[in-house]
N, C-alpha and C positions, 0 to 999 in steps of 0.2 A: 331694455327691460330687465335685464340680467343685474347691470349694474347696479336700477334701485331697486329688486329685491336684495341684493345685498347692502344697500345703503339699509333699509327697513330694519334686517337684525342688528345692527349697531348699536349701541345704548347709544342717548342723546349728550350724553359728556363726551362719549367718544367723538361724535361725530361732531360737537365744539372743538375739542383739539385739532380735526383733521380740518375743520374748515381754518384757523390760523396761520396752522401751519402751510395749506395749500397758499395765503395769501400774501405770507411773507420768504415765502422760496422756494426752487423745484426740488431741494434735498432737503431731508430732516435730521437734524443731529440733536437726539433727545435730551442731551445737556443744556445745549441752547436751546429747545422749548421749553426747558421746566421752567430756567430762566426767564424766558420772555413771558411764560404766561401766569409765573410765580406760584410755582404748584411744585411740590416735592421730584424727585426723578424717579422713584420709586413710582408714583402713581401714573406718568407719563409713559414710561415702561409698559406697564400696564396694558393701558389703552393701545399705545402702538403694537404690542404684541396681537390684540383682539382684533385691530387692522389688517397686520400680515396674514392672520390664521384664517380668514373670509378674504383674502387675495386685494383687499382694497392695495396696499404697501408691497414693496418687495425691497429686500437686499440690496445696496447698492456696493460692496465695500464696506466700511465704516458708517455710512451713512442708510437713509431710508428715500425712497422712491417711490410716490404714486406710479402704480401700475402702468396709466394712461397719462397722458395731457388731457382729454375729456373726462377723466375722474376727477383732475386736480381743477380743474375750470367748475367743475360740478361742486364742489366743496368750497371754493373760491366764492362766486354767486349765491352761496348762501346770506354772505354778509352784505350787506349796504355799500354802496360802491365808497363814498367818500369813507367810509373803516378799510376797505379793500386798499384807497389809496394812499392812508397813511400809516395802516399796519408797519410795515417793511422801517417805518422812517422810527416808529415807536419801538419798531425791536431793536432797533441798532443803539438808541440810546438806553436800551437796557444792557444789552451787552457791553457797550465800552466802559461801563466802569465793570465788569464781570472779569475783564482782561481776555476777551475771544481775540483770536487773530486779527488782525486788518482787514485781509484780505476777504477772512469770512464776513466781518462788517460790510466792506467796500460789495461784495456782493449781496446782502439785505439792501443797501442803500440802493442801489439798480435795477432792483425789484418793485420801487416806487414808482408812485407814478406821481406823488405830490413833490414839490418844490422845497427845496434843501432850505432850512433855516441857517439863520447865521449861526448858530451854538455846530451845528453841521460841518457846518462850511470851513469851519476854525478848527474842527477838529481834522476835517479834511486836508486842510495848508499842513496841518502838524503833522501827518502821518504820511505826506506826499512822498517824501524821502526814501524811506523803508518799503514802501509800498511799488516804489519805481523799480529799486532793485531787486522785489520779489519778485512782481509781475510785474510787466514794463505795459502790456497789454491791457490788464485789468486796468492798472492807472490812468492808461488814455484814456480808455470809456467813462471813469466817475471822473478826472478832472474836465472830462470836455461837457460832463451833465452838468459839473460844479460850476463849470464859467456861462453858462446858460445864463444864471440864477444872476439878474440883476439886483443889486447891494452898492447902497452909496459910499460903502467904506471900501476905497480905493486900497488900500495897503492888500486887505484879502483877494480882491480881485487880482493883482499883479502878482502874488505871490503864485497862484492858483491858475494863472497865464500861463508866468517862465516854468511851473511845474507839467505843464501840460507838452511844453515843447520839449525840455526832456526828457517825459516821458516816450515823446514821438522819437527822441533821438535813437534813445536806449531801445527801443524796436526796431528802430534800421528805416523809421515814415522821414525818412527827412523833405521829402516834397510838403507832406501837411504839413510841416512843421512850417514851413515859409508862412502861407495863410497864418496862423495861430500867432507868428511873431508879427506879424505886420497888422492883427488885430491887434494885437494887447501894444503896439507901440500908437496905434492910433484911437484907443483907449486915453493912453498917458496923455499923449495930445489934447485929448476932450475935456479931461479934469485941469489941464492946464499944469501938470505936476513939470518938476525941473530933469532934466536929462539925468543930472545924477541919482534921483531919486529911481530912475527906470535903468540903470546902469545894467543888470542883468539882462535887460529883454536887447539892448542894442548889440549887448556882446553877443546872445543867443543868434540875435540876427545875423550878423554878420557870420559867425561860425557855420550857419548852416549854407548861407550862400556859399562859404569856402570848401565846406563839403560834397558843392552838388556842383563843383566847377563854376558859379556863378563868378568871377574875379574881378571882373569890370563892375557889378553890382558892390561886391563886397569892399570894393577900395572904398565905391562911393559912400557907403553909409560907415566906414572908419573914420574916413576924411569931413565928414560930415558931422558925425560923434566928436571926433578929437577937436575940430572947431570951436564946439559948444560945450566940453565937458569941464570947461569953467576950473572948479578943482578937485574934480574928482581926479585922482592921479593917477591911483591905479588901476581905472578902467584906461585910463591915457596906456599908461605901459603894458597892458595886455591887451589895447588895441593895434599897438605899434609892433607888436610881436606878432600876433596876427598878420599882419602886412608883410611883415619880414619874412614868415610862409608864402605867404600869395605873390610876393616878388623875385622870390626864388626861385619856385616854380614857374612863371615866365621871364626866367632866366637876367632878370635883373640881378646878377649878383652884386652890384655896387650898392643899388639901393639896397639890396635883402639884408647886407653889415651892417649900410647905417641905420638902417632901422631895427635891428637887432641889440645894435651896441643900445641904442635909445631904452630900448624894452628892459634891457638887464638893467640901465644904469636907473631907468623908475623905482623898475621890479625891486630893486636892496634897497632904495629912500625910502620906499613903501612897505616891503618887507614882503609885496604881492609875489608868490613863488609858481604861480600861473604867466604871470610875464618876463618872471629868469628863467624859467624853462622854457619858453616859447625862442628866448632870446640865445641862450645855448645850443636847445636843439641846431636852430637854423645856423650857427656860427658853425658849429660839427659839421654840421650836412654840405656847406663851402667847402670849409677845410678838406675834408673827403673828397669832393669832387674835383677839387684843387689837386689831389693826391697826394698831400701834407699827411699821413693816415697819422704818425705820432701826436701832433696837433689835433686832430681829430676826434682820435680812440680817447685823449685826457679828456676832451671835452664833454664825450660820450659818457664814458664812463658817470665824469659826476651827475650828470642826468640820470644816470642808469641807477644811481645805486646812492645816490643821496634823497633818499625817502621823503624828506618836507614836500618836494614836490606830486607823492601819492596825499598828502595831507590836502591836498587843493579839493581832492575827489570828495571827501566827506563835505565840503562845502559845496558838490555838483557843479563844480566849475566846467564844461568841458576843456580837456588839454588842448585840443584839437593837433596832438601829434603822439606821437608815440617814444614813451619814455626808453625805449631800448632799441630804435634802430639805427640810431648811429653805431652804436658799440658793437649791433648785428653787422652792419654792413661792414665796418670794420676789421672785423674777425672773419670775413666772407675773407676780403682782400690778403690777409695774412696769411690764408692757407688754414687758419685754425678750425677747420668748419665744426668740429663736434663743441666747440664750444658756441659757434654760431647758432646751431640748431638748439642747444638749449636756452641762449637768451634768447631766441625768435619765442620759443615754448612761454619761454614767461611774459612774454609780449601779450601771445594769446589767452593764457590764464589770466591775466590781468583783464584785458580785452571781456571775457567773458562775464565778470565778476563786477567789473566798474563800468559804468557809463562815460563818453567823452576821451573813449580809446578812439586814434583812428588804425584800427588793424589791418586796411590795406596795404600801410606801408609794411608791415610784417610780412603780409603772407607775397607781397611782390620782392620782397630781399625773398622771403625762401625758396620763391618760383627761380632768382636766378642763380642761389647758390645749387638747387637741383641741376639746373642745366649746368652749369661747371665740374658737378663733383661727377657729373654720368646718372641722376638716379631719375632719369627723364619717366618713368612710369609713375610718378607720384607727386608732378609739379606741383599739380593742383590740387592736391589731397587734403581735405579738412576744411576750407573754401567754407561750407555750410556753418560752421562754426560760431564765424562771421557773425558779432551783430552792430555791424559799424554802420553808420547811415549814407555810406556810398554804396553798402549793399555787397554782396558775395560774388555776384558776378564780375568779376574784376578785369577791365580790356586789359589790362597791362600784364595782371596773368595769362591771361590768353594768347597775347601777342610770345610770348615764350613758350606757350604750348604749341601757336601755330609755326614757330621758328624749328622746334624740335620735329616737327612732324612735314617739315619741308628736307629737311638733313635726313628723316627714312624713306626721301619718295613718296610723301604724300602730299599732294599739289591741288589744296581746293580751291572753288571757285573762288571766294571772298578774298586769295591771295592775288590772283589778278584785276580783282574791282580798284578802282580808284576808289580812296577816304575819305573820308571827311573827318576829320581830326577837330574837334569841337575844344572851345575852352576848357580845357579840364585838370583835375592837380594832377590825374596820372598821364597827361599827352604829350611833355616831351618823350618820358621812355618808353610808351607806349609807341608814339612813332617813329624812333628810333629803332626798337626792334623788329617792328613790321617794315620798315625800310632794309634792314639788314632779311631778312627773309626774304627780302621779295627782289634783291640782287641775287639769293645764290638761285633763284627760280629764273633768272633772266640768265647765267652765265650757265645754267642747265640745259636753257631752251639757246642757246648759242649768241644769246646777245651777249658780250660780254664787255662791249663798248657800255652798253645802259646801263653793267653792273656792276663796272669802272664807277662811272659817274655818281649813283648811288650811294656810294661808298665812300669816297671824295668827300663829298656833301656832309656825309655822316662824320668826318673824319675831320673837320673845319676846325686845324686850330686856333684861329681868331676869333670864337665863339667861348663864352663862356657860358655855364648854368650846369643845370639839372645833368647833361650827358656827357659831361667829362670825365666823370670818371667810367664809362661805359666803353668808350670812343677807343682801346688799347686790345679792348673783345674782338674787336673788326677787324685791327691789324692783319694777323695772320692771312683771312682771307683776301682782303685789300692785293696786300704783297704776292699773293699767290696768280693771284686773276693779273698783275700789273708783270711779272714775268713772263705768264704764261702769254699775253698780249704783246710783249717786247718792250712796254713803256719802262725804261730805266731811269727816266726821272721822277713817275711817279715810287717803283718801287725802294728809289734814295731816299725823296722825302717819307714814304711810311718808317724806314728805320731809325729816320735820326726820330721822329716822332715819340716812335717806342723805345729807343736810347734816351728819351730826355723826358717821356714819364718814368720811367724806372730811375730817372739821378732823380727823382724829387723823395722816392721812398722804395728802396729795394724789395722787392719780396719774388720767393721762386717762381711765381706765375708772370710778373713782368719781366724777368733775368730773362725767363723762355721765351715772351714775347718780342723781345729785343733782338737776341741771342737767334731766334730766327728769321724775324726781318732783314738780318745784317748780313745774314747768309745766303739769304735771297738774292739780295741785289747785286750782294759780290761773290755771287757760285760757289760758295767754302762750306761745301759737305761736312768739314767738322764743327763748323758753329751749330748748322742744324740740328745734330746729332749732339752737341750740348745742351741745345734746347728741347729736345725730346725729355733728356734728364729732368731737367729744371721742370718742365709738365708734369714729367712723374711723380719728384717731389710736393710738388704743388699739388698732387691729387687731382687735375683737371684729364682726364680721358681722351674727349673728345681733340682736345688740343696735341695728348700725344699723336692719337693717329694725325691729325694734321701734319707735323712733327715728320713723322714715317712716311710718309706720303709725299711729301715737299724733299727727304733728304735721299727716299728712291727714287723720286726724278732726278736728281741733280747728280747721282750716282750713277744710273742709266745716263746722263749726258756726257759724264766722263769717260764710257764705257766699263764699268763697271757691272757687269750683269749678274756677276753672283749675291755680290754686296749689297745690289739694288732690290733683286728677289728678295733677300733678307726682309731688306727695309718692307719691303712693300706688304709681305706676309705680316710684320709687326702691326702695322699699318689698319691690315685689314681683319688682325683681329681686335684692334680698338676700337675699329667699327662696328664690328659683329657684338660685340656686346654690348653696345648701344643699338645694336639695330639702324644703324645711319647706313641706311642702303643708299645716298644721294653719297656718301664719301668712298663707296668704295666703288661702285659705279665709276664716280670721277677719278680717283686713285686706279684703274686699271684701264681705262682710254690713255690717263698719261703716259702711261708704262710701255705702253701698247706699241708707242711710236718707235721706241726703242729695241722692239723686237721681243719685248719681256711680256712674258704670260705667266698667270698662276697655273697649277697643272689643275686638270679638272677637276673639278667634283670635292677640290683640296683647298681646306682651309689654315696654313701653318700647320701645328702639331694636331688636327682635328682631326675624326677617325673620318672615313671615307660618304659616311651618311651626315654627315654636316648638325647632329643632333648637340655634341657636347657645345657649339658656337651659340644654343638659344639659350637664352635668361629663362629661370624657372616661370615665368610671367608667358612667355612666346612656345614655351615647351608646354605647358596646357592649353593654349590657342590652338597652337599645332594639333593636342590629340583629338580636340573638339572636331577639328579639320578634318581630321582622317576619318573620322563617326559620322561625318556627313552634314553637320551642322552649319547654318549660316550666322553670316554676322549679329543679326539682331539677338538669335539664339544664343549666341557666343559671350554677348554681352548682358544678355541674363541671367546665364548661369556664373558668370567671373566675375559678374557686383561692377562690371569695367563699363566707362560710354563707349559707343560706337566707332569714334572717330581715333579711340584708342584700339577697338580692338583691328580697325582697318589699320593702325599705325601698323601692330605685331603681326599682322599678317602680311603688310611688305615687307617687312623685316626678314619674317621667315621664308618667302618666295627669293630673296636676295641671296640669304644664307646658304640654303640649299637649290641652289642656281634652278628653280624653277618656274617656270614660265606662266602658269595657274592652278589655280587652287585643284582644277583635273586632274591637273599632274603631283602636285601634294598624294591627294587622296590614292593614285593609283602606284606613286614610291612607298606611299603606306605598306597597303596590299600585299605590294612582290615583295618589301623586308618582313611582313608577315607569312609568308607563304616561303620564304627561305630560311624562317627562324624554324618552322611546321618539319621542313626537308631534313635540317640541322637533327633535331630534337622530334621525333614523330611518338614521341609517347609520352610528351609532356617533360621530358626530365630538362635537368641544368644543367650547361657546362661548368657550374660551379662544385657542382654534387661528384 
């Protein structure tokens, strides 16, 4: 009742504007109505002010807002339905010669309920582009309305297809996208059109199956494409590149060249620079995992920083790889990590910006140079960023964050479950790493025969692909478990292993890897203690305290017990500031044998309360601790997940040799209550 007495004092022009405007969208932006209903702005002004002032309108921002959805239905219903349903279609053709946004177009055009004309439709294919990269979202909805719209002219409809699926891409739907290419290829089929004429929708296909771990699908429809693509060349060369991904990552490295060498050698007859890149990348990502890194990084590089190949992206090609992780992973391997971190960076910026990035491989090189450099609190940080169509949650991340949080003593269920490793581009490293996790879980729990074996397995140099360059990470522990077991044939062959990936490309993290293997097998406490160096240099952490750990056992076996204390102290402050409570754990049972103990409550030069040993990240856990708070709490207030702040919570029950959180909370307490005794009036022993 309310309503239409305030509809009654409206003037009747008014209440024509508000019924338009109710018809052709839930905002009002008075420029675009004056426009559409070709009435000065001045007089539209007006009226909508007379709106606001009787509460019909309100404020939105920038724009205007029916108060209600039953206001705006009520002004809607005044008009005739078929004006209702082609309002929206008739404003938009007045705005696109006005120059309104796309986007604001694209959302009049959605507001329809009538059926897109071809003058529409055309103008729709031409604005796909820009409109993808605005809103990736927006564009799904109006090209998936647009390909409704049956039209015997085949060119607009496939244009308005391959637009639809990367628009799916560029939002991260790659599942719909499958349907949508396998409509518009079964389209092309129905007009009877030639393969090359649909040349984008076969590439889109296959692309997306290679995205979603599909590999056995995606050969098929290459092998299928490449049969019949008559002369199209260049879909030839950037489907053969294509393959040379998908063969790599099922460790075909023989095939993944030749088929690479193919892709490049199209890619320059045709001038197609989506098939020399495709062809490059994978020749790098060999090379690399060959441990050729010189070879490599050249190849990298020109990938990286010879621009024709972002020139693809204006044409919406997807890359389907990423134009900077060769030269990332690269500069992991060298040691140069701050220069790593800022090409991963421009991976991402790229990533965000363009469509047909895939920045899983980005953010899984930054997951393992965090695990190497020590900066385990932040593997997976920025993950949401992500808008690759394998999506954020990434197993292969994950597998390095479940590695990291077995090295603090945290041992969850899903480490002991049996996998299921699915076809996927990330499952050799993905199961590689969780195979390495789930031996040092088996040589914790005393198997150390299963974590032998494990390890062996992981460590097969007869195998080529994707985990050879991985396969020198494991060494250390391999060698460690294979002395401490007595196997001295295994712990021979891990050294010459790690002696003959380091002849193929030196660098100080393989020297230490060697340099400590070698020492291993043949008890030479000063190689070890070379190899701590060469860790150090190399910037990797967790490697040194391995390093310390390995060279005060071997110190303690010679009876050396002061030298070995040394070590071991080194040792376990490596750990302590990683919070790798599973290495010092194991670093003080080995010791142990030997009659060597730390002294209590003492960690190397740390003061007697074990506080200076927490990371500024485990020292606010901690205070939350001693406040009384629980984990879920903990991880509300520190922006942190759960299973991180359970990480820094065994980290600091390790550090400060306590048994639980009980006892946290009640060592709180009495260093509160002795600082009270200390200080009883508040003052500082600084003052």
């Amino acid at each position: 009742m309310e309503d239409s007495r305030q509809l009654d004092y409206l003037d009747p022009a008014v209440q024509n504007v508000l019924s338009t405007a109710a018809a052709v969208g839930p905002d009002i932006e008075p420029v675009e109505l004056a426009i559409i209903l070709d009435q000065p702005l001045l007089t539209i002004w007006v009226m909508l002010d007379a709106a606001v002032d009787c509460g019909v309108l309100q404020h939105m921002g920038d724009a205007l807002t029916f108060r209600d959805n039953a206001l705006r239905t009520t002004f809607a219903n005044r008009l005739p339905a078929p004006d209702r349903a082609r309002m929206p279609l008739d404003a938009a053709r007045r705005l696109i010669p006005a120059g309104v946004s796309d986007q604001r177009i694209a959302r009049y055009l959605l507001e329809a309920r009538a059926s897109f004309d071809q003058d529409l439709l055309e103008w729709i294919a031409a604005v796909a582009a820009v409109l993808t990269l605005q809103d990736s979202r927006l564009a799904v909805r109006l090209l998936a309305r647009a390909c409704a719209v049956g039209l015997p002219d085949d060119d607009i409809v496939e244009v308005l297809c391959v637009w639809r699926v990367r628009a799916l891409l560029r939002c991260g739907r790659a599942a719909a996208a499958v349907p949508a290419v396998r409509s518009a290829l079964e389209h092309a089929r129905r007009s009877d059109r030639h393969l090359r004429e649909v040349a984008d929708m076969v590439w889109l296909c296959a692309y997306v199956e290679y995205t979603q771990g599909r590999f056995t699908d995606a050969l098929e429809t290459i092998n299928t494409a490449i049969d019949r693509v008559d002369r199209h060349e260049a879909l030839r060369g950037r489907l053969s590149g294509l393959a040379a991904l998908i063969l790599l990552a099922r460790q075909r490295t023989t095939d993944a060249e030749a088929a690479a060498a193919e892709a490049i050698s199209v890619g320059e007859s045709e001038n197609d620079t989506t098939a020399i890149g495709l062809g490059r990348h994978v020749l790098g990502m060999i090379r690399y995992h060959e441990g050729l890194l010189d070879e490599a990084i050249e190849l990298g590089d020109v990938v990286a920083d010879d621009h024709r190949y972002c020139g693809v992206l204006l044409q919406w090609q997807p890359l389907a790889f990423d134009l900077f992780a060769v030269r990332a992973l690269c500069l992991i391997e060298l040691g140069r990590t701050t220069e790593a971190e800022d090409t991963l960076n421009r991976s991402f910026e790229l990533g965000r910006v363009e469509p047909g990035i895939d920045p899983p491989q980005s953010w899984r090189a930054r997951a393992r140079l965090r695990f190497l450099t020590g900066n385990w609190d932040v593997v997976a940080e920025g993950q949401t960023e992500s808008s690759s169509p394998v999506g954020v949650d990434d197993p292969t991340t994950r597998s390095w964050t479940t590695l990291i949080e077995i090295n603090r003593g945290i041992i969850g269920a899903e480490i002991l479950d049996p996998v299921d490793f699915r076809e996927a581009s990330d499952t050799c490293e993905q199961q590689f790493v969780w195979s390495w996790a789930r031996a040092l879980v088996d040589e914790a729990n005393g198997q150390l025969a299963d974590a032998i074996k494990r390890l062996v397995v992981l460590c097969d140099d007869t195998a080529d692909g994707a985990t050879m360059a991985l396969r020198y990470y494991v060494y250390p522990d391999l060698a460690r478990m294979a002395v401490t077991a007595g196997d001295s044939k295994i712990s021979t062959q891990v050294a010459l292993l790690a002696e003959q990936w380091e002849s193929r490309y030196s660098t100080a993290a393989r020297r230490g890897t060697a340099l400590l293997c070698r020492g291993l097998a043949d008890s030479k406490p000063t190689l070890v203690e070379s190899a701590e160096a060469e860790f150090r240099a190399a910037g990797r952490p967790h490697y040194v305290g391995q390093a310390c750990e390995n060279l005060a056992t071997l110190l303690g076996a010679s009876g050396r017990r002061g030298d070995a204390r040394a070590a071991l102290y080194r040792a376990v402050d490596q750990y302590s500031t990683l919070g790798a409570a599973m290495g010092i754990t194991r670093a003080d049972a080995r010791l142990r044998q030997f009659g060597i103990r730390r002294g209590r409550n003492r960690l190397s030069g740390h003061t007697n309360t074990g506080q200076p040993a927490l990371t500024p990240a485990e020292k606010r856990v901690a205070e939350l601790i001693a406040l009384g708070h629980s984990n879920s709490e903990i991880a509300a207030r520190t922006y942190l997940s759960q299973r991180t702040v359970e990480s820094h919570v065994s980290a600091i029950l390790a550090k400060r040799g306590a048994q639980s959180r009980v006892q946290l909370v009640a060592n709180a307490e009495q260093g509160l209550r002795a600082t009270r005794q200390q200080h009883p009036n508040g003052s500082s022993s600084n003052k």
